[in-house]
N, C-alpha and C positions, 0 to 999 in steps of 0.2 A: 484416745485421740480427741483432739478437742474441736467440735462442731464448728464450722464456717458461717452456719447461719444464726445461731441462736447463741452458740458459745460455750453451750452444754460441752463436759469431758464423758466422752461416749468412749466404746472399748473400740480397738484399731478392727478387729477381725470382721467390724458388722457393718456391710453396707450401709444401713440408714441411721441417722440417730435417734438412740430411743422417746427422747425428749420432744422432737419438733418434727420426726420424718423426714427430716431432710437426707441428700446424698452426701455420704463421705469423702471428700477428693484432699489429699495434702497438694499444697502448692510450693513449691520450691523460687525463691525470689530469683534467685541465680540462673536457672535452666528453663523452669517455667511448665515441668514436666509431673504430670498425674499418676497419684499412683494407681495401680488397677482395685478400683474398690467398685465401680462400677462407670454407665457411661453418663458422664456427668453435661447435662442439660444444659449448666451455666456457663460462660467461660469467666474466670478470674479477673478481678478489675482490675485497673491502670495501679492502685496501689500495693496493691497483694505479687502481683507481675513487673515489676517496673520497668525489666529487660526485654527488649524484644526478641522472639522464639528466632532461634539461628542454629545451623546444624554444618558444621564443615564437612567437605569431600570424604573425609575419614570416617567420619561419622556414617554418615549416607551408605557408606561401600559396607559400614562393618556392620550394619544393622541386617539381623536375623531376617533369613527368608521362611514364612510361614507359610504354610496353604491351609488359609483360613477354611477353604470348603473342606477339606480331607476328616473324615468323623475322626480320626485319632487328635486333631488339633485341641488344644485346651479350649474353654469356653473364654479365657479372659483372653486369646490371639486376638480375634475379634474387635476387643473394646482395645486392646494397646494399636494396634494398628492403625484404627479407627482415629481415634487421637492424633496416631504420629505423623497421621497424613493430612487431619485436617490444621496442624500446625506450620505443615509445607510452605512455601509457596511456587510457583506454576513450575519456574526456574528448577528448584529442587526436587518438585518431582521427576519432571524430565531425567533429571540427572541420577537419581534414584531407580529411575529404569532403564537404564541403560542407551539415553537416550542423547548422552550431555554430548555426541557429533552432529546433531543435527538440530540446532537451538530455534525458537518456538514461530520464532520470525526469520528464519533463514530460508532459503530456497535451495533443496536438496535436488539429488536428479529429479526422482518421481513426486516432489512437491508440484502440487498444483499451481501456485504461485509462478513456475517458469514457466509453465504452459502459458496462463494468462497473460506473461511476458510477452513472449513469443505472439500471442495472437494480437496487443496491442501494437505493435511494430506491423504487420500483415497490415491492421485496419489502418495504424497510419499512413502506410504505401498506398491502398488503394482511394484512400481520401485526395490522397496530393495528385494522385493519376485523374480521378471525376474535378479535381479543384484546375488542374492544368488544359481537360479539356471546358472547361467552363469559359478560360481567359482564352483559350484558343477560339472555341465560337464568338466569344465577344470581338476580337480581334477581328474575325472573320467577318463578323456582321460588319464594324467598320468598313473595312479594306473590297468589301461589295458593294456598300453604296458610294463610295470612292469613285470605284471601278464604273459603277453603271453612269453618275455621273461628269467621268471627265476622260476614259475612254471605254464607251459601251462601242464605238465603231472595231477597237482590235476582236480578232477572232479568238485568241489565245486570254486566257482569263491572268494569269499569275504572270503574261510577257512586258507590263509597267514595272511590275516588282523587281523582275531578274534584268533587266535592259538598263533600268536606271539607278543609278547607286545612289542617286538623292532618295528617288519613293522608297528605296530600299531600307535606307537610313531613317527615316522619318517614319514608317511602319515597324520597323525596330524598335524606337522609342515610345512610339505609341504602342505596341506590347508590354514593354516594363511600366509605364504609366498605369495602364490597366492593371497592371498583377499588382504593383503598389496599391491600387487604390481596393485591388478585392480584398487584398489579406489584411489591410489595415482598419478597413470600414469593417468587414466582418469579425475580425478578430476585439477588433475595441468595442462593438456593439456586443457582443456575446460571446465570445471564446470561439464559437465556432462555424467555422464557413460551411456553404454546402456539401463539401465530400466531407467533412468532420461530422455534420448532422446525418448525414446518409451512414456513416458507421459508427457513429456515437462513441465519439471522442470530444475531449473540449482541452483547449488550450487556459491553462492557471496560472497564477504566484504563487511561488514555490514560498512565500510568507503568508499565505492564504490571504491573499488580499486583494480586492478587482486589481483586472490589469489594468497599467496607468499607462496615457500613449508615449510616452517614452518608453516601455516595455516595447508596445504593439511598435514601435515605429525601429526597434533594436533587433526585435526579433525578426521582423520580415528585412531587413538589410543584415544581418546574419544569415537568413537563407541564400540571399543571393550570390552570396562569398562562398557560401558551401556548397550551389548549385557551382561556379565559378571555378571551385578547385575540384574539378572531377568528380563532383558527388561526395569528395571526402567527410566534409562535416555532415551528410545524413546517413552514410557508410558507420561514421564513427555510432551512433545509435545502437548497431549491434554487438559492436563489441563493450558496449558503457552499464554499470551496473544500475547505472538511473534510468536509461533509456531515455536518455536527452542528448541530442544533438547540439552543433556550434552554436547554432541560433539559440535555441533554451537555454544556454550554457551563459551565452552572453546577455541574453536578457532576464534573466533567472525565474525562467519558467518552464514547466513542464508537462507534459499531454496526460492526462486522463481520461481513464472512462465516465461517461454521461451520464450514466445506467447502472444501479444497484446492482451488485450480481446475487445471482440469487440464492437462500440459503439451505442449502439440503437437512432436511430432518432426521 
């Protein structure tokens, strides 16, 4: 067998060669696979390999199951295994364990991944609940100094509101004003309003790019179509594999978390 490193013709049966010490390994141009001479240190250059290591379904399925630990196993299971795996890639091993139903980035039942779903949808509800009463105290504080200055004489606090369908109308629209101007200023300053920063979420470009105010000004009028129609386009959220709503959908953005999650050792 003739040496990879020095070029010396050494005998096949001897790990090193006599000449330079070096490790015996044949490489095959075609397959790119080792023979068991020992476990070889190097991996084979770009010229000696020119194929990239690829193993089809068949393959995978038909390869021998060892138990490398069992004392009756051969010494060289060890070094072919060792090899066969470090020529995988993540894909194929999965699939080599018996794993190819539930792929690497998928969300199974007990994948942690739906949980985290599941919980960013919770933190998005309870954001939009602290972000609606935020516009409702603003409102509120409006419609009090209103009140105290053009009828502090009624005894009934909310009886301008319900009596006359002008203040009525005009306190309507001074609510939507408000909620335009919260979602829009906070959203285009930072992604995220107060109930987003309270559960740490932030509103993105789904091309990872700041938001630009025609996003911010698509998405908060996308909300209001889906507050509009029954709740349906924040309804749809749950049943959507992106977990974006009408609004995100139509302005092409999507809610994340804020907050690294952290990573168990």
């Amino acid at each position: 067998m003739r040496c990879p490193h020095c070029g010396y013709n050494s005998f096949a049966h001897l790990p090193r060669c006599k000449k330079c010490g070096g490790e015996l390994y044949e490489v095959t141009a075609q397959t790119c696979t080792f023979e068991d001479r020992s476990v070889a240190k190097e991996t084979p250059t770009a010229e000696a390999c020119p194929q990239e290591v690829t193993f089809t379904e068949a393959e995978l399925r038909a390869a021998p199951e060892v138990d490398v630990e069992s004392p009756s196993a051969p010494a060289s299971a060890q070094v072919s295994l060792a090899r066969f795996a470090s020529a995988l890639s993540p894909d194929e091993l999965l699939l080599l364990w018996g794993l190819e139903d539930t792929p690497a980035t998928g969300m199974g039942i007990d994948s942690p991944t739906v949980g985290r779903s599941s919980s960013m949808v919770v933190r998005r509800f309870i954001a939009s609940v602290v972000d609606l009463a935020a516009i409702l105290g603003v409102w509120l504080l409006f419609y009090t100094l209103t009140y105290k200055l053009l009828w502090g004489a009624q005894p009934q606090f909310f009886a301008p509101l319900l009596s006359n369908p002008h203040v009525r109308g005009g306190f309507y629209l001074l609510f939507v004003l408000i909620a335009l101007g919260y979602f829009n200023i906070f959203h285009y300053a930072t992604g995220q309003t107060p109930g987003k920063i309270l559960t740490h979420v932030r509103v993105v470009s789904v091309h990872d790019e700041p938001l630009s105010l025609a996003q911010v000004l698509l998405r908060t009028c996308g909300g209001f179509v889906s507050a509009l129609c029954l709740g349906c386009g924040y309804m749809a959220i749950w049943f959507s594999a992106s977990k974006r709503g009408w609004n995100d959908l139509l302005a092409d953005t999507e809610v994340i978390s804020s907050v690294e999650p952290e990573i168990e050792d």
